[in-house]
C-alpha positions in Angstrom: -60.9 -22.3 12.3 -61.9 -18.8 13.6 -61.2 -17.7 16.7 -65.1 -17.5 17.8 -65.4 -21.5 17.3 -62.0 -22.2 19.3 -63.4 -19.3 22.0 -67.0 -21.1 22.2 -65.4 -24.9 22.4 -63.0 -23.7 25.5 -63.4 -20.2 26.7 -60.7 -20.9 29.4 -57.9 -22.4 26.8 -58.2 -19.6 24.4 -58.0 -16.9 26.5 -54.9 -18.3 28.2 -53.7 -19.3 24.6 -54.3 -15.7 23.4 -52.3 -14.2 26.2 -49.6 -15.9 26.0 -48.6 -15.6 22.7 -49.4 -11.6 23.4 -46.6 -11.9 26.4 -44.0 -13.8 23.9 -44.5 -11.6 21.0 -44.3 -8.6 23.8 -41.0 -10.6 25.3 -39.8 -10.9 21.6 -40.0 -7.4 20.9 -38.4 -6.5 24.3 -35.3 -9.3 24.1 -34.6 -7.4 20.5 -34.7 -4.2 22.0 -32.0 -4.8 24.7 -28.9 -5.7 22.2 -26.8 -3.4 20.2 -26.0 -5.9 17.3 -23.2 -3.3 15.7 -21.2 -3.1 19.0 -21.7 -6.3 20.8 -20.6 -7.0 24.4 -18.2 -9.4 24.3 -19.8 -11.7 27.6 -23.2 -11.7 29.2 -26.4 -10.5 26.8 -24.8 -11.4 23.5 -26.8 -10.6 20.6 -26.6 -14.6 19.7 -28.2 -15.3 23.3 -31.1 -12.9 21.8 -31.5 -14.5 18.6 -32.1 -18.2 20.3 -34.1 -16.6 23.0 -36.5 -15.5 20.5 -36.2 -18.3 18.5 -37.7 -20.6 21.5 -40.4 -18.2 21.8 -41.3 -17.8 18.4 -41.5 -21.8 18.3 -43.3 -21.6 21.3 -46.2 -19.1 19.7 -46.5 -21.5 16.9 -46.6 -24.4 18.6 -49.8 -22.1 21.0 -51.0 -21.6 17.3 -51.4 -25.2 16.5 -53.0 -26.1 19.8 -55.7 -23.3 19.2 -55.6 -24.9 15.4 -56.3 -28.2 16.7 -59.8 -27.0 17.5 -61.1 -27.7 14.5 -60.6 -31.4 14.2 -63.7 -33.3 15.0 -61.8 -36.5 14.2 -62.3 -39.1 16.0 -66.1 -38.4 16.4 -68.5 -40.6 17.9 -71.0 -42.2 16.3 -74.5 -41.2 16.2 -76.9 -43.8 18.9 -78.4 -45.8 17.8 -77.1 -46.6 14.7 -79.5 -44.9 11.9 -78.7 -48.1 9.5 -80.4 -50.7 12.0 -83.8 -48.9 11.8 -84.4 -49.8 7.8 
């Protein structure tokens, strides 16, 4: 599904979608910026509190993926009214 069919379905949830995951990935970059992996600090900001940091928000982009994926199902669709059989 593109974009422009998730963006004309729910203008509201798309753009919210879209920033979000442009805050995480910005938050991603940022959280790996902070740590010096090849002298760690023993307490506080370890680099292992950076990995799972960014491995919550990378789940959490995919999971904002799949709900702007989820779009594209038109499953379970109503039927048409009345039925088109019952007129033959």
């Amino acid at each position: 599904m593109s974009l422009t069919d998730a963006f004309e379905r729910s203008r509201t949830l798309t753009v919210g979608l879209l920033v979000a995951i442009a805050w995480l990935v910005f938050s991603v970059a940022r959280v790996l910026g902070q740590f010096d992996y090849w002298a760690p600090e023993p307490a506080g900001m370890t680099p292992e509190a950076g990995v799972i940091g960014v491995l919550v928000m990378a789940a959490t982009i995919l999971f904002a993926t799949l709900v702007l994926g989820a779009f594209e199902s038109d499953e379970p669709a109503p039927e048409a009214w009345p039925p088109e059989d019952a007129a033959e």
